[in-house]
C-alpha positions as CSV (number, residue, x, y, z in Angstrom):
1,X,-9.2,7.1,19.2
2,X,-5.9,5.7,17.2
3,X,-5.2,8.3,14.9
4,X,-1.2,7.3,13.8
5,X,0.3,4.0,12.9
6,X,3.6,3.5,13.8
7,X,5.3,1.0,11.4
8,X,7.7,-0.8,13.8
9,X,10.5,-2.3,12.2
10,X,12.9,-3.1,15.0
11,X,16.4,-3.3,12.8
12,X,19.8,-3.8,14.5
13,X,23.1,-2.4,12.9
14,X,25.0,-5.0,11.2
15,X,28.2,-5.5,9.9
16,X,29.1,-8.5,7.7
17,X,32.7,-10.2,8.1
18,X,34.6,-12.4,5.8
19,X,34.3,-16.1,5.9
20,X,36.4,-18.0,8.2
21,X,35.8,-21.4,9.3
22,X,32.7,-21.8,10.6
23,X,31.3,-20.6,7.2
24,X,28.8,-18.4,8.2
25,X,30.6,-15.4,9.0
26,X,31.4,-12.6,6.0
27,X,32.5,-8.7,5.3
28,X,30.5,-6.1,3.5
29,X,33.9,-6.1,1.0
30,X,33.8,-5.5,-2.3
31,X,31.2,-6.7,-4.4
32,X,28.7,-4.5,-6.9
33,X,26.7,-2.8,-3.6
34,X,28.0,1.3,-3.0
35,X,25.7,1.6,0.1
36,X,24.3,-1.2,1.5
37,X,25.6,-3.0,4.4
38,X,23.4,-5.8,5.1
39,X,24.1,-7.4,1.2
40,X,27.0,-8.6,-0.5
41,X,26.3,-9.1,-4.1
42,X,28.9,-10.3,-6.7
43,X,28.5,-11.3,-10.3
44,X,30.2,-14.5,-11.6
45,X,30.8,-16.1,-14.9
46,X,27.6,-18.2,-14.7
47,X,25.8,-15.2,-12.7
48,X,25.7,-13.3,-9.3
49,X,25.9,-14.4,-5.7
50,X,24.3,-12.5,-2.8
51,X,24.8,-12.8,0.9
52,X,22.6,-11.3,3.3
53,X,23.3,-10.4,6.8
54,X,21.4,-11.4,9.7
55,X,20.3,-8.5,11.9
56,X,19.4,-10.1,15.1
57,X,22.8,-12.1,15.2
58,X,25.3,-9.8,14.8
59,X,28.5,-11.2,12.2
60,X,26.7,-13.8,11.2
61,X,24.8,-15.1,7.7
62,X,20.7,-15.0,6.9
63,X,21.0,-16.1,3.8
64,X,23.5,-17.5,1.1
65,X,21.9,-17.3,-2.6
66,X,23.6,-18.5,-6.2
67,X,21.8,-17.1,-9.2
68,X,22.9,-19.1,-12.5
69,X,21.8,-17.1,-16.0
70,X,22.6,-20.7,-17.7
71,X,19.6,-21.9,-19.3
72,X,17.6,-24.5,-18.2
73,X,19.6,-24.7,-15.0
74,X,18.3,-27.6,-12.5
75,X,18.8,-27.0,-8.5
76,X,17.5,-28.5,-5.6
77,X,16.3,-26.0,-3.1
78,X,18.3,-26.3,0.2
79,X,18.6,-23.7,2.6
80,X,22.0,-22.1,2.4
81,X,23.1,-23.6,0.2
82,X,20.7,-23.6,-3.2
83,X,21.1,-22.4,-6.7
84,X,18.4,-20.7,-8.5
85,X,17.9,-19.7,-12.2
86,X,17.4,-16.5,-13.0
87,X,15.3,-14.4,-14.5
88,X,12.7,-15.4,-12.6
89,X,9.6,-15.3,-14.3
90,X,6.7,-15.8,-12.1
91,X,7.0,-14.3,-8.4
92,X,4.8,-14.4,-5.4
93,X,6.0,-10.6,-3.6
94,X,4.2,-9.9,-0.1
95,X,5.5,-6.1,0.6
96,X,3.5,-3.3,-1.9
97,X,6.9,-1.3,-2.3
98,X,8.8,-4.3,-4.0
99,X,5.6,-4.6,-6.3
100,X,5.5,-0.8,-7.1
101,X,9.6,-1.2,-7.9
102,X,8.9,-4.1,-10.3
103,X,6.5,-2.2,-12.4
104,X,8.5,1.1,-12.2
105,X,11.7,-1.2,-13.6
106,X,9.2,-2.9,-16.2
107,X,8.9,-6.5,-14.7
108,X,5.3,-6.2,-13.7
109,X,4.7,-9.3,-15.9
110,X,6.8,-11.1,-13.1
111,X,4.2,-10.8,-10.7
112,X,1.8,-13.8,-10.6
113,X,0.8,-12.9,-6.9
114,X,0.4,-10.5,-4.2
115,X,-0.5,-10.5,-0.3
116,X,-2.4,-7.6,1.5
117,X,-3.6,-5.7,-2.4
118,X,-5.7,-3.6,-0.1
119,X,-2.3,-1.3,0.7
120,X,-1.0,-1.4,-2.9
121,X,-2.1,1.6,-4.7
122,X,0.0,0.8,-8.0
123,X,-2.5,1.2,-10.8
124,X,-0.8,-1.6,-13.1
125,X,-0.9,-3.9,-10.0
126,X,-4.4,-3.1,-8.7
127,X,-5.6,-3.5,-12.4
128,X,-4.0,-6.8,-13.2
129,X,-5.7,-7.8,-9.5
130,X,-9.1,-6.3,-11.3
131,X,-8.7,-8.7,-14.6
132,X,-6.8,-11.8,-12.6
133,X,-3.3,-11.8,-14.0
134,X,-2.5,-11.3,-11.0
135,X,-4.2,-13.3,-7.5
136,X,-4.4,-11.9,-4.5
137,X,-2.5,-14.5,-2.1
138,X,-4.0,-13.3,1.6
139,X,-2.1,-11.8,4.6
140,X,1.7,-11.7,4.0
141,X,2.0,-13.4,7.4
142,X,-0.6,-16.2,6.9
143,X,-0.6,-16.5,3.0
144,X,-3.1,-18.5,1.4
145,X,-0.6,-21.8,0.5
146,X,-3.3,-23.3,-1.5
147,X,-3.4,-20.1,-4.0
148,X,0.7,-19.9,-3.9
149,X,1.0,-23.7,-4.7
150,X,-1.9,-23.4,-7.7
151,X,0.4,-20.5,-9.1
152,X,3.5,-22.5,-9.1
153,X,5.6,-19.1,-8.7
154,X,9.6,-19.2,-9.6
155,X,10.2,-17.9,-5.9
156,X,8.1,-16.5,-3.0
157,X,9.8,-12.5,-1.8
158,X,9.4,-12.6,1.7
159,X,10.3,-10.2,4.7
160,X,12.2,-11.6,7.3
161,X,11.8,-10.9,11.4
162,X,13.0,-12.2,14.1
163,X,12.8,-15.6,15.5
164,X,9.8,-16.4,13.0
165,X,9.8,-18.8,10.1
166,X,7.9,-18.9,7.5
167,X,5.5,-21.5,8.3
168,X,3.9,-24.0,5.3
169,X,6.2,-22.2,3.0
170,X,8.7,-23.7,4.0
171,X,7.7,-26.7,2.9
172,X,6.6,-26.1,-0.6
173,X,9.9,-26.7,-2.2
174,X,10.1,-23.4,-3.5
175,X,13.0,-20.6,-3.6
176,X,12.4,-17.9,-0.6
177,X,13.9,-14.8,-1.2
178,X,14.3,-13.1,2.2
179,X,14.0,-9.4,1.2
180,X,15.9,-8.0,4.1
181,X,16.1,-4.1,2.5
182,X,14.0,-2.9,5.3
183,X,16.8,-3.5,8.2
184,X,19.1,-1.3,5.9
185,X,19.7,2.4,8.3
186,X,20.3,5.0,5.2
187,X,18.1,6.0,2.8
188,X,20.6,4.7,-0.2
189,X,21.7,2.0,1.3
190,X,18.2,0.7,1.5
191,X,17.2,2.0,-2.0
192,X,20.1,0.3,-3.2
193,X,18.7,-3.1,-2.9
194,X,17.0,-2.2,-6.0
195,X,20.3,-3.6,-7.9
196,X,20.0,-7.0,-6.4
197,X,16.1,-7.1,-7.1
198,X,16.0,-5.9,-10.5
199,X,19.2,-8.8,-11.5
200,X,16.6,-10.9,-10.4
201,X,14.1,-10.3,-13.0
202,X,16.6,-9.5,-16.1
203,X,16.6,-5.9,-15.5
204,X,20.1,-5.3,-14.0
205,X,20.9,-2.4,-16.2
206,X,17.7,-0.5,-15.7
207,X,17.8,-1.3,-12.0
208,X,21.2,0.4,-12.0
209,X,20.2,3.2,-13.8
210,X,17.3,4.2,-11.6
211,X,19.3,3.9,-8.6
212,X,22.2,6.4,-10.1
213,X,19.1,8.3,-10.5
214,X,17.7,8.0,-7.6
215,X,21.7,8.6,-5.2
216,X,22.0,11.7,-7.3
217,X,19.2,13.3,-6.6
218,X,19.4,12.6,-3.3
219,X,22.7,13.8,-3.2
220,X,21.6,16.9,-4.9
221,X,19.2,17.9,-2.2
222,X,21.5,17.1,0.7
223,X,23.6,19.9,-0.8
224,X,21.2,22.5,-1.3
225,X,20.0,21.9,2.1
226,X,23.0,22.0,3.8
227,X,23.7,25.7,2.5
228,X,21.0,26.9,4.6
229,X,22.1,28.0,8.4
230,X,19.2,26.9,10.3
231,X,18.6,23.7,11.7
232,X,15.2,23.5,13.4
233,X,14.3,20.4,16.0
234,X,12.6,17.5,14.6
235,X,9.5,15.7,16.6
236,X,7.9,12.3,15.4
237,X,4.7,10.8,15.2
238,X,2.4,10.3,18.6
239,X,2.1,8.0,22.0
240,X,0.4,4.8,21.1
241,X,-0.9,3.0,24.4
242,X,0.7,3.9,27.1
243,X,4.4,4.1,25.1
244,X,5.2,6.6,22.5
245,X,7.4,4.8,20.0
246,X,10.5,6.9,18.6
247,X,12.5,6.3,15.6
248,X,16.4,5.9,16.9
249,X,18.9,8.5,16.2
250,X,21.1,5.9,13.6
251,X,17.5,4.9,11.9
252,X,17.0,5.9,8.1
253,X,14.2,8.7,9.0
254,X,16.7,10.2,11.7
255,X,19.4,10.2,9.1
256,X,16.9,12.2,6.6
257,X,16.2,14.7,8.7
258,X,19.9,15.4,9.1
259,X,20.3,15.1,5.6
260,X,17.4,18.0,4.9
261,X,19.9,19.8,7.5
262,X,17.4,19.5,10.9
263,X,18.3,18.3,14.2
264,X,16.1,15.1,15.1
265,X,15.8,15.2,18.8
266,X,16.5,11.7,19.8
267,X,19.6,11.9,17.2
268,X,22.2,10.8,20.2
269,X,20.3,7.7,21.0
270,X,22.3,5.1,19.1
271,X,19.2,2.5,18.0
272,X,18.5,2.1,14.5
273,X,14.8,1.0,15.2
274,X,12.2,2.1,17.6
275,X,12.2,2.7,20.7
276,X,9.4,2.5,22.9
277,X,9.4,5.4,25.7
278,X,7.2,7.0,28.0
279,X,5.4,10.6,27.4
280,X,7.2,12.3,30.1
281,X,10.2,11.4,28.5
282,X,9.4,12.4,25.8
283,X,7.8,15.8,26.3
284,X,10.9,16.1,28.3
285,X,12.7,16.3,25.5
286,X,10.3,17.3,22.7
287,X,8.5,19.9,24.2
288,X,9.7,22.9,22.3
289,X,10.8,21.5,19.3
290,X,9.8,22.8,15.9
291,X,8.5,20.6,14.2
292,X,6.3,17.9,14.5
293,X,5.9,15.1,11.2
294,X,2.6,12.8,12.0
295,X,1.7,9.8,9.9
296,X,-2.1,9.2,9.9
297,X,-3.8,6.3,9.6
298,X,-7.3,7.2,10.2
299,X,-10.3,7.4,7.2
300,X,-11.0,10.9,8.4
301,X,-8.7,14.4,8.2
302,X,-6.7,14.7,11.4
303,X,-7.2,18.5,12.9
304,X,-5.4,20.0,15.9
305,X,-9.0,19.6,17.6
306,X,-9.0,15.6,16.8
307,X,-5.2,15.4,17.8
308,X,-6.2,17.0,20.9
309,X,-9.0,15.3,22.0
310,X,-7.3,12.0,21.2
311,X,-4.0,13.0,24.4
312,X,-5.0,16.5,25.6
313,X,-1.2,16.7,26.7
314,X,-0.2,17.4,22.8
315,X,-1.6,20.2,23.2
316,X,1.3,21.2,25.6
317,X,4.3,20.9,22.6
318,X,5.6,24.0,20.9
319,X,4.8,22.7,17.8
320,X,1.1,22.4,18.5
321,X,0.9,26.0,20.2
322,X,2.9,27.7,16.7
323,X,1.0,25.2,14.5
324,X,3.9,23.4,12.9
325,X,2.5,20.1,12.9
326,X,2.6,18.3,9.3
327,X,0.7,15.1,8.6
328,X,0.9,12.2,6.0
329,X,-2.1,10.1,5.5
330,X,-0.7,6.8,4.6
331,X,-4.3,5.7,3.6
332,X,-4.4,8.4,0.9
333,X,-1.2,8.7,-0.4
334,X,1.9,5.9,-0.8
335,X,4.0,6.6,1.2
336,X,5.3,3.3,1.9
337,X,5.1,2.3,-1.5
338,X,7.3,4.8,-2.6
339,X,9.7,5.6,-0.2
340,X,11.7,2.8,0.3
341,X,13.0,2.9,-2.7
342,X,12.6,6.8,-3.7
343,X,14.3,8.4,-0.6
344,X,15.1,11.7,-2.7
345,X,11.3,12.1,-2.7
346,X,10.6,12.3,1.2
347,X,13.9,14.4,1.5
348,X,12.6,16.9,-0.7
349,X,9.2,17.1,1.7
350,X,11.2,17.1,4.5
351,X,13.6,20.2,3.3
352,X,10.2,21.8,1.8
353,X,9.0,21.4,5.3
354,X,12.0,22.6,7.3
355,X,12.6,25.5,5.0
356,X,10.3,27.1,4.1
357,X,12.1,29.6,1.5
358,X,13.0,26.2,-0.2
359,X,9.6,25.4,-0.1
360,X,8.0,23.6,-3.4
361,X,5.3,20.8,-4.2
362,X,4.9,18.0,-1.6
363,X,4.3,14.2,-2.0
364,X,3.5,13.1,0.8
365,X,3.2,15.9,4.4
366,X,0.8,18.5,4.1
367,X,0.2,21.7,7.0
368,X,-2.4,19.8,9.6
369,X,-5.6,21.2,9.1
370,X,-6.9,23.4,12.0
Protein backbone atom coordinates (compact mmCIF):
# COMPACT_ATOMS: atom_id res chain seq x y z
CA UNK A 1 0.00 0.00 0.00
CA UNK A 2 1.46 3.74 -1.07
CA UNK A 3 0.55 5.74 1.69
CA UNK A 4 3.11 9.17 0.93
CA UNK A 5 3.82 11.02 -2.18
CA UNK A 6 6.99 12.29 -2.54
CA UNK A 7 6.89 15.46 -4.87
CA UNK A 8 10.26 15.12 -6.59
CA UNK A 9 11.62 18.15 -7.90
CA UNK A 10 15.18 17.50 -8.74
CA UNK A 11 16.64 21.28 -8.59
CA UNK A 12 20.40 22.08 -8.99
CA UNK A 13 21.97 25.24 -7.34
CA UNK A 14 22.51 27.91 -9.69
CA UNK A 15 24.26 30.92 -10.00
CA UNK A 16 23.68 33.45 -12.81
CA UNK A 17 26.85 35.42 -14.27
CA UNK A 18 27.00 38.51 -16.30
CA UNK A 19 26.82 38.58 -20.01
CA UNK A 20 29.97 38.13 -21.88
CA UNK A 21 30.22 37.13 -25.35
CA UNK A 22 28.53 34.27 -26.00
CA UNK A 23 25.38 36.06 -24.70
CA UNK A 24 23.92 33.63 -22.76
CA UNK A 25 25.83 33.82 -19.64
CA UNK A 26 24.56 36.44 -16.63
CA UNK A 27 25.04 37.41 -12.65
CA UNK A 28 22.25 37.49 -10.16
CA UNK A 29 23.47 41.47 -9.83
CA UNK A 30 21.42 43.97 -9.03
CA UNK A 31 18.01 44.21 -10.28
CA UNK A 32 14.51 44.55 -8.14
CA UNK A 33 14.91 40.58 -6.66
CA UNK A 34 16.24 40.53 -2.60
CA UNK A 35 16.28 36.68 -2.54
CA UNK A 36 16.04 34.95 -5.49
CA UNK A 37 18.91 33.57 -7.37
CA UNK A 38 17.59 31.89 -10.32
CA UNK A 39 15.79 35.46 -11.64
CA UNK A 40 17.10 38.70 -12.62
CA UNK A 41 14.37 41.20 -12.99
CA UNK A 42 14.86 44.82 -13.91
CA UNK A 43 12.37 47.59 -14.68
CA UNK A 44 13.00 49.82 -17.79
CA UNK A 45 11.51 52.95 -19.14
CA UNK A 46 9.10 51.05 -21.47
CA UNK A 47 8.84 48.15 -18.69
CA UNK A 48 10.79 45.27 -16.96
CA UNK A 49 13.13 42.56 -18.15
CA UNK A 50 13.60 39.14 -16.52
CA UNK A 51 16.25 36.57 -17.04
CA UNK A 52 15.98 33.24 -15.75
CA UNK A 53 18.58 30.75 -15.00
CA UNK A 54 18.85 27.38 -16.21
CA UNK A 55 19.24 24.80 -13.49
CA UNK A 56 20.55 21.88 -15.27
CA UNK A 57 23.36 23.96 -17.16
CA UNK A 58 25.01 25.59 -14.71
CA UNK A 59 26.01 29.75 -15.73
CA UNK A 60 24.03 29.57 -18.41
CA UNK A 61 20.38 31.29 -19.63
CA UNK A 62 16.67 29.49 -19.70
CA UNK A 63 15.02 32.24 -20.60
CA UNK A 64 15.39 35.91 -21.71
CA UNK A 65 11.87 37.93 -21.49
CA UNK A 66 11.04 41.86 -22.37
CA UNK A 67 7.87 43.07 -20.98
CA UNK A 68 6.71 46.47 -22.67
CA UNK A 69 3.69 48.44 -20.59
CA UNK A 70 3.29 50.57 -24.08
CA UNK A 71 0.00 50.07 -25.35
CA UNK A 72 -0.91 48.19 -28.15
CA UNK A 73 2.69 46.90 -28.33
CA UNK A 74 3.18 44.36 -31.43
CA UNK A 75 5.95 41.43 -31.00
CA UNK A 76 6.76 38.46 -32.69
CA UNK A 77 7.20 35.57 -30.42
CA UNK A 78 10.84 34.13 -30.78
CA UNK A 79 12.51 32.27 -28.29
CA UNK A 80 15.02 34.34 -26.49
CA UNK A 81 14.61 36.88 -27.83
CA UNK A 82 10.72 38.14 -27.80
CA UNK A 83 8.84 41.05 -26.37
CA UNK A 84 5.52 40.75 -24.78
CA UNK A 85 2.93 43.33 -23.60
CA UNK A 86 1.98 43.39 -20.39
CA UNK A 87 -0.63 43.19 -18.35
CA UNK A 88 -1.53 40.10 -19.59
CA UNK A 89 -4.99 39.61 -19.61
CA UNK A 90 -5.97 36.18 -20.37
CA UNK A 91 -3.57 33.31 -18.97
CA UNK A 92 -3.47 29.55 -19.39
CA UNK A 93 -1.46 28.63 -15.58
CA UNK A 94 -0.75 24.71 -15.20
CA UNK A 95 0.63 24.61 -11.37
CA UNK A 96 -2.54 25.16 -8.56
CA UNK A 97 -0.05 27.44 -6.33
CA UNK A 98 0.45 30.11 -9.16
CA UNK A 99 -3.52 30.09 -9.56
CA UNK A 100 -4.09 30.34 -5.67
CA UNK A 101 -1.37 33.48 -5.82
CA UNK A 102 -3.31 35.20 -8.62
CA UNK A 103 -6.56 35.29 -6.76
CA UNK A 104 -4.84 36.10 -3.38
CA UNK A 105 -3.12 39.27 -5.45
CA UNK A 106 -6.70 39.99 -7.11
CA UNK A 107 -5.88 38.87 -10.78
CA UNK A 108 -8.20 35.85 -10.75
CA UNK A 109 -9.99 37.48 -13.81
CA UNK A 110 -6.56 36.62 -15.56
CA UNK A 111 -7.21 33.21 -15.61
CA UNK A 112 -9.01 31.90 -18.67
CA UNK A 113 -7.58 28.23 -18.05
CA UNK A 114 -6.22 25.70 -15.78
CA UNK A 115 -4.61 22.09 -16.01
CA UNK A 116 -5.10 19.27 -13.35
CA UNK A 117 -8.41 21.54 -11.33
CA UNK A 118 -8.75 18.19 -9.49
CA UNK A 119 -5.57 19.44 -7.07
CA UNK A 120 -6.72 23.19 -6.90
CA UNK A 121 -8.72 23.67 -3.87
CA UNK A 122 -9.03 27.67 -4.41
CA UNK A 123 -12.74 28.35 -4.02
CA UNK A 124 -12.76 31.40 -6.53
CA UNK A 125 -10.95 29.04 -9.00
CA UNK A 126 -12.92 25.86 -8.42
CA UNK A 127 -16.12 28.07 -8.78
CA UNK A 128 -15.31 29.87 -11.95
CA UNK A 129 -14.36 26.03 -13.20
CA UNK A 130 -18.17 25.32 -11.84
CA UNK A 131 -19.81 28.36 -14.03
CA UNK A 132 -17.02 28.08 -17.06
CA UNK A 133 -15.14 31.31 -16.82
CA UNK A 134 -12.70 29.41 -16.41
CA UNK A 135 -11.87 25.78 -18.68
CA UNK A 136 -10.23 23.17 -17.45
CA UNK A 137 -7.25 22.53 -20.12
CA UNK A 138 -6.22 18.61 -19.14
CA UNK A 139 -2.88 17.31 -17.66
CA UNK A 140 -0.27 20.08 -17.34
CA UNK A 141 2.12 17.65 -19.18
CA UNK A 142 -0.24 16.67 -22.11
CA UNK A 143 -2.66 19.83 -22.23
CA UNK A 144 -5.53 19.72 -24.26
CA UNK A 145 -4.09 22.18 -27.36
CA UNK A 146 -7.41 22.29 -28.94
CA UNK A 147 -9.03 24.01 -25.62
CA UNK A 148 -5.76 26.31 -25.17
CA UNK A 149 -5.88 27.47 -28.91
CA UNK A 150 -10.02 28.06 -28.60
CA UNK A 151 -9.11 30.33 -25.54
CA UNK A 152 -6.59 32.31 -27.34
CA UNK A 153 -4.75 33.03 -23.90
CA UNK A 154 -2.14 36.21 -23.74
CA UNK A 155 0.57 33.48 -22.56
CA UNK A 156 0.65 29.86 -21.38
CA UNK A 157 2.70 29.64 -17.40
CA UNK A 158 4.48 26.55 -17.75
CA UNK A 159 7.02 24.61 -15.40
CA UNK A 160 10.12 23.75 -16.81
CA UNK A 161 12.25 20.23 -16.33
CA UNK A 162 14.87 18.95 -17.70
CA UNK A 163 15.56 17.95 -21.20
CA UNK A 164 11.74 18.16 -22.06
CA UNK A 165 10.05 20.62 -24.31
CA UNK A 166 6.89 21.56 -24.33
CA UNK A 167 5.50 19.63 -27.12
CA UNK A 168 2.45 21.27 -29.51
CA UNK A 169 2.90 24.32 -27.52
CA UNK A 170 5.43 25.19 -28.93
CA UNK A 171 4.09 25.62 -31.89
CA UNK A 172 1.07 27.79 -31.23
CA UNK A 173 2.71 31.03 -31.56
CA UNK A 174 2.04 31.98 -28.12
CA UNK A 175 4.27 33.58 -25.15
CA UNK A 176 5.57 30.60 -22.72
CA UNK A 177 6.34 31.83 -19.45
CA UNK A 178 8.65 29.20 -17.90
CA UNK A 179 7.85 29.54 -14.26
CA UNK A 180 11.04 28.31 -12.87
CA UNK A 181 10.17 29.38 -8.91
CA UNK A 182 10.21 25.84 -7.93
CA UNK A 183 14.16 25.27 -8.56
CA UNK A 184 14.60 28.24 -6.09
CA UNK A 185 16.46 26.43 -2.45
CA UNK A 186 15.02 29.11 0.30
CA UNK A 187 11.80 29.62 1.33
CA UNK A 188 11.99 33.54 0.26
CA UNK A 189 13.83 33.31 -2.43
CA UNK A 190 11.12 31.10 -3.95
CA UNK A 191 8.26 33.23 -2.51
CA UNK A 192 9.88 35.98 -3.99
CA UNK A 193 8.95 35.12 -7.47
CA UNK A 194 5.70 36.49 -6.55
CA UNK A 195 7.23 40.14 -7.61
CA UNK A 196 7.96 38.99 -11.15
CA UNK A 197 4.34 37.24 -11.39
CA UNK A 198 2.23 39.79 -10.02
CA UNK A 199 4.23 42.70 -12.67
CA UNK A 200 2.86 40.48 -14.98
CA UNK A 201 -0.71 40.99 -14.40
CA UNK A 202 -0.62 44.81 -13.35
CA UNK A 203 -0.37 44.11 -9.75
CA UNK A 204 3.38 44.98 -9.04
CA UNK A 205 2.64 47.00 -6.02
CA UNK A 206 0.38 44.54 -4.34
CA UNK A 207 2.65 41.71 -5.24
CA UNK A 208 5.39 43.69 -3.36
CA UNK A 209 3.45 44.27 -0.56
CA UNK A 210 2.47 40.72 0.15
CA UNK A 211 5.90 39.56 -0.19
CA UNK A 212 7.25 42.29 2.59
CA UNK A 213 4.47 40.59 4.33
CA UNK A 214 5.19 37.50 3.82
CA UNK A 215 9.75 37.96 4.45
CA UNK A 216 8.67 39.58 7.68
CA UNK A 217 6.87 37.24 9.07
CA UNK A 218 9.01 34.74 8.28
CA UNK A 219 11.72 36.57 9.58
CA UNK A 220 9.74 37.03 12.71
CA UNK A 221 9.50 33.38 13.51
CA UNK A 222 13.11 32.53 12.61
CA UNK A 223 13.83 34.80 15.60
CA UNK A 224 11.52 33.49 18.07
CA UNK A 225 12.65 30.09 17.31
CA UNK A 226 16.10 30.62 17.50
CA UNK A 227 15.86 31.75 21.30
CA UNK A 228 14.94 28.39 22.25
CA UNK A 229 18.10 25.97 23.12
CA UNK A 230 16.91 22.72 21.81
CA UNK A 231 17.39 21.54 18.56
CA UNK A 232 15.70 18.21 18.02
CA UNK A 233 16.58 15.80 14.79
CA UNK A 234 14.38 16.06 11.85
CA UNK A 235 13.21 12.77 9.74
CA UNK A 236 11.22 13.00 6.40
CA UNK A 237 8.58 11.32 4.67
CA UNK A 238 8.85 7.21 3.90
CA UNK A 239 10.67 4.58 1.43
CA UNK A 240 8.80 4.50 -1.87
CA UNK A 241 9.82 1.16 -3.86
CA UNK A 242 12.73 -0.04 -3.03
CA UNK A 243 14.48 3.76 -2.51
CA UNK A 244 13.52 6.11 0.19
CA UNK A 245 13.78 9.61 -1.35
CA UNK A 246 15.32 12.42 0.91
CA UNK A 247 15.13 16.01 0.60
CA UNK A 248 18.98 17.41 0.39
CA UNK A 249 20.49 19.28 3.18
CA UNK A 250 20.73 22.90 0.78
CA UNK A 251 16.91 22.11 -0.33
CA UNK A 252 14.16 24.77 0.84
CA UNK A 253 12.47 22.14 3.41
CA UNK A 254 16.01 21.39 4.98
CA UNK A 255 16.59 25.10 5.19
CA UNK A 256 13.08 25.39 7.25
CA UNK A 257 13.74 23.14 9.58
CA UNK A 258 16.89 24.98 10.43
CA UNK A 259 15.06 28.05 10.33
CA UNK A 260 12.38 26.61 13.07
CA UNK A 261 15.90 25.99 14.95
CA UNK A 262 15.97 21.79 14.31
CA UNK A 263 18.67 19.78 12.96
CA UNK A 264 17.58 17.98 9.67
CA UNK A 265 19.57 14.86 9.53
CA UNK A 266 20.73 14.70 6.07
CA UNK A 267 21.64 18.59 6.52
CA UNK A 268 25.54 17.86 5.39
CA UNK A 269 24.54 16.37 2.22
CA UNK A 270 25.06 19.30 -0.15
CA UNK A 271 22.01 18.46 -2.89
CA UNK A 272 19.25 20.83 -3.17
CA UNK A 273 16.78 18.12 -4.54
CA UNK A 274 16.15 14.63 -3.66
CA UNK A 275 18.00 12.12 -3.25
CA UNK A 276 17.15 8.63 -3.68
CA UNK A 277 18.82 6.26 -0.97
CA UNK A 278 18.43 2.95 0.42
CA UNK A 279 16.56 2.12 3.97
CA UNK A 280 19.62 0.86 5.58
CA UNK A 281 21.06 4.01 4.88
CA UNK A 282 18.77 5.65 6.04
CA UNK A 283 17.71 3.99 9.28
CA UNK A 284 21.38 4.24 9.65
CA UNK A 285 21.16 7.52 10.13
CA UNK A 286 17.51 8.26 11.11
CA UNK A 287 16.96 5.84 13.58
CA UNK A 288 16.71 7.81 16.69
CA UNK A 289 15.79 10.93 15.45
CA UNK A 290 12.94 13.01 16.87
CA UNK A 291 10.87 13.70 14.73
CA UNK A 292 9.36 12.36 11.91
CA UNK A 293 7.13 14.88 9.23
CA UNK A 294 5.01 12.44 6.71
CA UNK A 295 3.02 13.82 3.83
CA UNK A 296 0.01 11.53 3.00
CA UNK A 297 -1.50 10.93 -0.04
CA UNK A 298 -3.89 8.30 0.72
CA UNK A 299 -8.10 8.82 0.85
CA UNK A 300 -7.97 7.24 4.26
CA UNK A 301 -6.31 8.54 7.91
CA UNK A 302 -2.84 7.14 8.12
CA UNK A 303 -2.35 5.34 11.77
CA UNK A 304 0.86 4.02 13.25
CA UNK A 305 -0.90 0.48 12.57
CA UNK A 306 -1.39 1.35 8.63
CA UNK A 307 2.28 2.97 8.59
CA UNK A 308 3.33 -0.28 9.95
CA UNK A 309 1.75 -2.69 8.06
CA UNK A 310 2.65 -0.78 4.90
CA UNK A 311 7.22 -1.39 5.92
CA UNK A 312 7.12 -3.26 9.29
CA UNK A 313 10.79 -1.81 9.65
CA UNK A 314 9.28 1.83 10.65
CA UNK A 315 8.32 0.43 13.35
CA UNK A 316 12.10 0.24 14.37
CA UNK A 317 12.70 4.45 14.36
CA UNK A 318 12.64 6.37 17.59
CA UNK A 319 10.05 8.44 16.48
CA UNK A 320 7.60 5.70 15.87
CA UNK A 321 8.40 3.97 19.43
CA UNK A 322 7.91 7.77 21.41
CA UNK A 323 5.07 8.56 18.90
CA UNK A 324 6.39 11.67 17.37
CA UNK A 325 5.30 11.14 13.98
CA UNK A 326 3.26 14.22 12.36
CA UNK A 327 1.37 13.86 9.13
CA UNK A 328 -0.08 16.23 6.39
CA UNK A 329 -2.62 14.94 4.07
CA UNK A 330 -2.05 16.82 0.98
CA UNK A 331 -5.50 15.50 -0.30
CA UNK A 332 -7.26 17.31 2.55
CA UNK A 333 -5.53 20.30 3.10
CA UNK A 334 -3.24 22.70 0.49
CA UNK A 335 -0.34 22.33 1.14
CA UNK A 336 1.18 22.79 -2.10
CA UNK A 337 -1.05 25.41 -2.96
CA UNK A 338 -0.01 27.46 -0.22
CA UNK A 339 3.27 26.96 0.56
CA UNK A 340 5.29 27.99 -2.16
CA UNK A 341 4.45 31.12 -1.82
CA UNK A 342 3.47 31.40 2.11
CA UNK A 343 6.66 29.84 3.63
CA UNK A 344 6.03 31.77 7.05
CA UNK A 345 3.01 29.39 7.24
CA UNK A 346 4.76 25.91 7.20
CA UNK A 347 7.53 27.46 9.45
CA UNK A 348 5.11 28.27 12.06
CA UNK A 349 3.91 24.33 11.94
CA UNK A 350 7.21 23.30 11.84
CA UNK A 351 8.29 25.44 15.13
CA UNK A 352 4.72 24.48 16.66
CA UNK A 353 5.85 21.00 16.02
CA UNK A 354 9.47 21.14 17.26
CA UNK A 355 8.52 23.12 20.29
CA UNK A 356 6.11 22.26 21.82
CA UNK A 357 5.96 25.26 24.50
CA UNK A 358 5.65 27.44 21.30
CA UNK A 359 3.03 25.37 20.29
CA UNK A 360 -0.21 27.10 18.56
CA UNK A 361 -2.81 26.36 15.64
CA UNK A 362 -1.49 24.24 12.72
CA UNK A 363 -2.22 24.46 8.89
CA UNK A 364 -1.08 21.82 7.62
CA UNK A 365 0.75 18.63 10.22
CA UNK A 366 -1.37 17.19 12.71
CA UNK A 367 -0.10 14.27 15.68
CA UNK A 368 -0.50 10.79 13.59
CA UNK A 369 -3.44 9.11 14.82
CA UNK A 370 -2.77 5.92 16.73
Amino acid sequence: MQITKQLSFITLSVALLTACNSGNQFQAEGGIMDYSSHIVLEDTPEGFTAQIANPWKKNTLLHSYTFSTVENTDYNYIRNTNTIHVPLKRIVVMTNSLAHLMVELGAADCIAGVCEPEYIADSVVRARLANGTIVDCGNSMYPTIEKIMELKPDAIMVSPFEETGYGQLEKLGIPLLECADYMETSPLARAEWMRFYGRLFGVGAQADSLFCQVKDNYQNLCDMAAKTPLRPRVMLDTKSGSAWYVAGGNSTIGQMISDAAATYIFSENNNSGSVPLSFETVFEKAQDADVWLLKNSNSNNLTYKLLESDFKQYSSFKPFKDKNIWVCDVNKVPYFELTAFHPEMLLADFISIFHLEMSHARTFYHPLDE
